[in-house]
C-alpha positions in Angstrom: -1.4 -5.7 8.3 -1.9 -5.7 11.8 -1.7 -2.0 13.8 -0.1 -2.0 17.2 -3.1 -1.4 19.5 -6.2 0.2 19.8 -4.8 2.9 22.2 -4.3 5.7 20.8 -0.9 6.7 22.0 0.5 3.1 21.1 -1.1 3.9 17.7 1.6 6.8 16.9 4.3 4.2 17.0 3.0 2.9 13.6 3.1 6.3 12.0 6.1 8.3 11.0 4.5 11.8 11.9 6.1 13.8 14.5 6.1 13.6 17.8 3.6 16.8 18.2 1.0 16.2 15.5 -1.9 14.9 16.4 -3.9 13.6 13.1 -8.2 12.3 14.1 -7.8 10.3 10.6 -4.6 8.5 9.5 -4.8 8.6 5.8 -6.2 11.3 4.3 -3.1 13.1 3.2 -0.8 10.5 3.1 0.2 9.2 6.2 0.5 5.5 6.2 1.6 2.9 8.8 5.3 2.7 8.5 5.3 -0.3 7.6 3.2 0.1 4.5 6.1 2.8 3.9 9.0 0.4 4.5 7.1 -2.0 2.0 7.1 0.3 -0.4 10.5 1.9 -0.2 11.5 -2.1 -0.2 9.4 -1.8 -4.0 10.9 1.6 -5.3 14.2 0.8 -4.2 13.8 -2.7 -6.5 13.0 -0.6 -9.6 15.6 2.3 -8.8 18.0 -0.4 -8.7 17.1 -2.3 -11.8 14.5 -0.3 -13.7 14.3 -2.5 -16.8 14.0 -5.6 -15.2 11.2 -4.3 -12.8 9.1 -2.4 -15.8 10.0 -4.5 -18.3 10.1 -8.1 -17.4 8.4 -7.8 -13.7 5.3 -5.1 -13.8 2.8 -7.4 -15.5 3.1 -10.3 -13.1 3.3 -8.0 -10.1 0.0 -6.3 -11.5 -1.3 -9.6 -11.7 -0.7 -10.7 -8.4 -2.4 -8.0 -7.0 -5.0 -8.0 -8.9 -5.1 -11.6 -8.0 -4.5 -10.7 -3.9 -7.2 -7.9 -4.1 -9.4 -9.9 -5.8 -9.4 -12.3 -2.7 -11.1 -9.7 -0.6 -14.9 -10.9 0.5 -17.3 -8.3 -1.0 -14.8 -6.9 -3.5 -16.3 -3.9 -5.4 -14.1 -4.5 -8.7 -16.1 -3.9 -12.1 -12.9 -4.2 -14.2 -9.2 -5.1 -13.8 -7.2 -3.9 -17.0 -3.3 -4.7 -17.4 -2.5 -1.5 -15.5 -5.3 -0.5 -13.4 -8.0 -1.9 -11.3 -11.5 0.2 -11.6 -13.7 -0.2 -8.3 -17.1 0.2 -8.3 -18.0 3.0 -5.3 
């Protein structure tokens, strides 16, 4: 994911806070880009939608594939990645 810019003003664009709040670190009580929160409305919208198909027949290769995409990262701190949880070493 790639932010806007490194202005600060343009940076508020990619956040859904209001217009008068003024956060010095993004993240620490849950705001998130808004497009990491389109992403996962996309997600919970799949398993409102179809619940049994998404836990049922879906979750494990989803897990997998993250695993698999977080896995990717250079320098990963991963000790252990179990079926529904992945444990990093910090």
């Amino acid at each position: 994911m790639r932010l806007a810019h490194r202005e600060p003003r343009a940076w508020k664009k990619n956040f859904l806070l209001e217009s008068d709040i003024h956060f010095l670190n993004y993240g620490s009580y849950g705001a998130c880009p808004r497009s990491v929160f389109e992403e996962y409305q996309r997600i919970q919208l799949e398993l409102e939608r179809q619940p049994v198909r998404f836990l049922g027949r879906e979750f494990r290769d989803r897990m997998a594939g993250a695993r698999r995409e977080l896995a990717a990262y250079p320098d990963a701190p991963f000790v252990a990645c179990r079926s529904n949880a992945v444990y990093l070493n910090r």
